[in-house]
Every structure is written in structure tokens, then in C-alpha cells.
C-alpha positions as CSV (number, residue, x, y, z in Angstrom):
1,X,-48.1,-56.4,-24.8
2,X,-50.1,-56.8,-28.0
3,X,-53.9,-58.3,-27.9
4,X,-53.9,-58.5,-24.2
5,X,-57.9,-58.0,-23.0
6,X,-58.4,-56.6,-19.8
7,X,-61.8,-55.8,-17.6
8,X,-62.1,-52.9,-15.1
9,X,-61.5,-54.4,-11.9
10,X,-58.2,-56.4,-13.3
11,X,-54.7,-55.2,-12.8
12,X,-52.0,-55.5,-15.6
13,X,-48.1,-55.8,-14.7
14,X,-45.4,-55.9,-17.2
15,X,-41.5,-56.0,-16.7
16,X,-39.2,-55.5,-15.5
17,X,-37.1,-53.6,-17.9
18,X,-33.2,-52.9,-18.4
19,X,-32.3,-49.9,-19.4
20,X,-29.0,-50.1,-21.6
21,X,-26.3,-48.1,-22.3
22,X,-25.8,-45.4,-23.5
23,X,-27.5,-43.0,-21.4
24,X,-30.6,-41.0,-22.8
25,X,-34.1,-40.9,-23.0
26,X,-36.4,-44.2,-23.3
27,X,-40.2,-43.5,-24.2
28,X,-42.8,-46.7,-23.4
29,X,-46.1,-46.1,-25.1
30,X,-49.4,-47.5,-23.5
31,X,-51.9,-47.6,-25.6
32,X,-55.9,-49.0,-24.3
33,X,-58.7,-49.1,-26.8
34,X,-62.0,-50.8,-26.6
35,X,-61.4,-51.6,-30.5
36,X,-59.1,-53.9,-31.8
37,X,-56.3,-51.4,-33.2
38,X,-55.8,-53.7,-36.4
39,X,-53.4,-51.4,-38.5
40,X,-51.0,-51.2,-35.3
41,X,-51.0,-54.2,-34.4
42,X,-49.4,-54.8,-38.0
43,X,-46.9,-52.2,-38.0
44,X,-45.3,-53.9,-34.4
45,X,-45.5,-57.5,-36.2
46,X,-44.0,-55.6,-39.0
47,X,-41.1,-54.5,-36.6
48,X,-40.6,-56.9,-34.4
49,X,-39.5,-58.9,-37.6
50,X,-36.7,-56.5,-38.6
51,X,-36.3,-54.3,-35.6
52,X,-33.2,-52.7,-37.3
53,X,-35.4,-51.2,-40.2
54,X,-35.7,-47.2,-39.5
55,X,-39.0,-47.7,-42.1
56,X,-40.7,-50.4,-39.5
57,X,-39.4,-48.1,-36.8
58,X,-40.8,-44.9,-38.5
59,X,-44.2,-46.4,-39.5
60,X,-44.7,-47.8,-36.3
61,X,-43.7,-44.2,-34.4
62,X,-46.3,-42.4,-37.1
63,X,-48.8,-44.7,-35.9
64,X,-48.7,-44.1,-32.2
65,X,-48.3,-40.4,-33.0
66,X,-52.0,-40.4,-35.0
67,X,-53.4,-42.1,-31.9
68,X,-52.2,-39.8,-29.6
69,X,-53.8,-36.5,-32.2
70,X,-56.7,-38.7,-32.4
71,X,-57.2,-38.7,-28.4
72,X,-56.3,-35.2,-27.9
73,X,-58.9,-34.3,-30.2
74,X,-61.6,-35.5,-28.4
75,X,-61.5,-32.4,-26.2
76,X,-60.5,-34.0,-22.7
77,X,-57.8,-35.0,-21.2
78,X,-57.5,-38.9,-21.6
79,X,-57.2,-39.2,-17.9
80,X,-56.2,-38.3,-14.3
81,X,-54.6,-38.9,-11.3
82,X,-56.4,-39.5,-8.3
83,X,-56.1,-40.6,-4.4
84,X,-56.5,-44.5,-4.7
85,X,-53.7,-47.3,-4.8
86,X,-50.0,-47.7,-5.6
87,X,-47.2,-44.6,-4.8
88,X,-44.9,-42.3,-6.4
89,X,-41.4,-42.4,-5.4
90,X,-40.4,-40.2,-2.0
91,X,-43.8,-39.4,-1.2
92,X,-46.8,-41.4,0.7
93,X,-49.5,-40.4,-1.1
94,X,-51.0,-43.2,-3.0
95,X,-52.6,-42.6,-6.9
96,X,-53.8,-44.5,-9.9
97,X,-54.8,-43.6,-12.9
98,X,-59.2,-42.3,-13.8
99,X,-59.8,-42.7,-17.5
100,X,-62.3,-40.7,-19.0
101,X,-65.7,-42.3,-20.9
102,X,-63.5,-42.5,-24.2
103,X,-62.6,-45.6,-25.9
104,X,-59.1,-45.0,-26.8
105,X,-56.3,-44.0,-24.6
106,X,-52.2,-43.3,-25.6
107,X,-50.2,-42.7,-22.7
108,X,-46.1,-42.1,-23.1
109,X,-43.9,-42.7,-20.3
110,X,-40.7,-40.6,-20.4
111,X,-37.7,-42.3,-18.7
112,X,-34.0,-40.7,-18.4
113,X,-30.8,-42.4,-18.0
């Protein structure tokens, strides 16, 4: 979701989402920053375009990649898990996610099929 402005006390839900054949591994990047992320939100216009261009698909990859080095150089980790609200399949323990006093955030979600 591109230019979507959320406050602290709101809740965000996207989906649901097919996962196609064939099998393999699907990566969904979340990315929150308190600054308007101008050059990627160019490169996903640029894509979503022409998704079948490997040089949208590369340039947009790149991008994500330098905001995830940018956040891991700040020197802590971007967030963490703590006792709070939702679950985690086969277990009863409920988390959410604690960001950190930064203002930009890159999670990846690793899914296999």
C-alpha cells in the first residue's frame, strides 16, 4: 500500500493474498517511514506499469535493499516483539510488534510454498 498515513493507535490490514504456483519462496516487504519515501514510491509506479521489466523489478529490489542498510545502520534493531495483541500460529501467546524511536522501518516477511 503506497502513501497510506497511519497514527499510533490505528491498525492497518491488508489482503488476503494467493500464493501461486509454482512452489517457492514469496518475500512481502513493509516498509514505515515518517518521511515521504519519494524515490520509492517512483520506482513501484515505475513497475507497476511494466511489471514484466527485470530493470523496474531490479531498481525497485536495489531500492528496498538501501532502506534496509540504511536501518541496520542506525545501530538498533528496528523493532521487537512483545506480550500484547494478536497470535502466532500453534501457540497462545499473543505479540505485536515495538518499534524503536527511529523514523524508518523495512521489515521482510519470508513465506514458503
Amino acid at each position: 500500500m503506497n502513501n497510506r498515513n497511519i497514527t499510533g493507535s490505528e491498525e492497518l490490514l491488508f489482503g488476503p493474498f494467493r500464493l501461486t504456483e509454482p512452489a517457492g519462496t514469496e518475500t512481502i516487504y513493509i516498509i514505515m517511514s515518517q518521511e515521504r519515501q519519494v524515490n520509492l514510491e517512483a520506482l513501484i509506479l515505475h513497475f507497476n506499469n511494466n511489471p514484466d521489466s527485470r530493470q523496474h523489478a531490479n531498481n525497485l529490489y536495489r531500492e528496498v535493499v538501501n532502506l534496509q542498510n540504511s536501518v541496520s545502520r542506525l545501530g538498533e534493531p528496528a523493532s521487537s516483539y512483545i506480550p500484547s495483541g494478536g497470535t502466532s500460529r500453534g501457540n497462545t501467546q499473543q505479540y505485536a510488534t515495538r518499534f524503536s524511536g527511529n523514523n524508518l522501518y523495512v521489515r521482510a516477511i519470508t513465506i514458503r510454498h
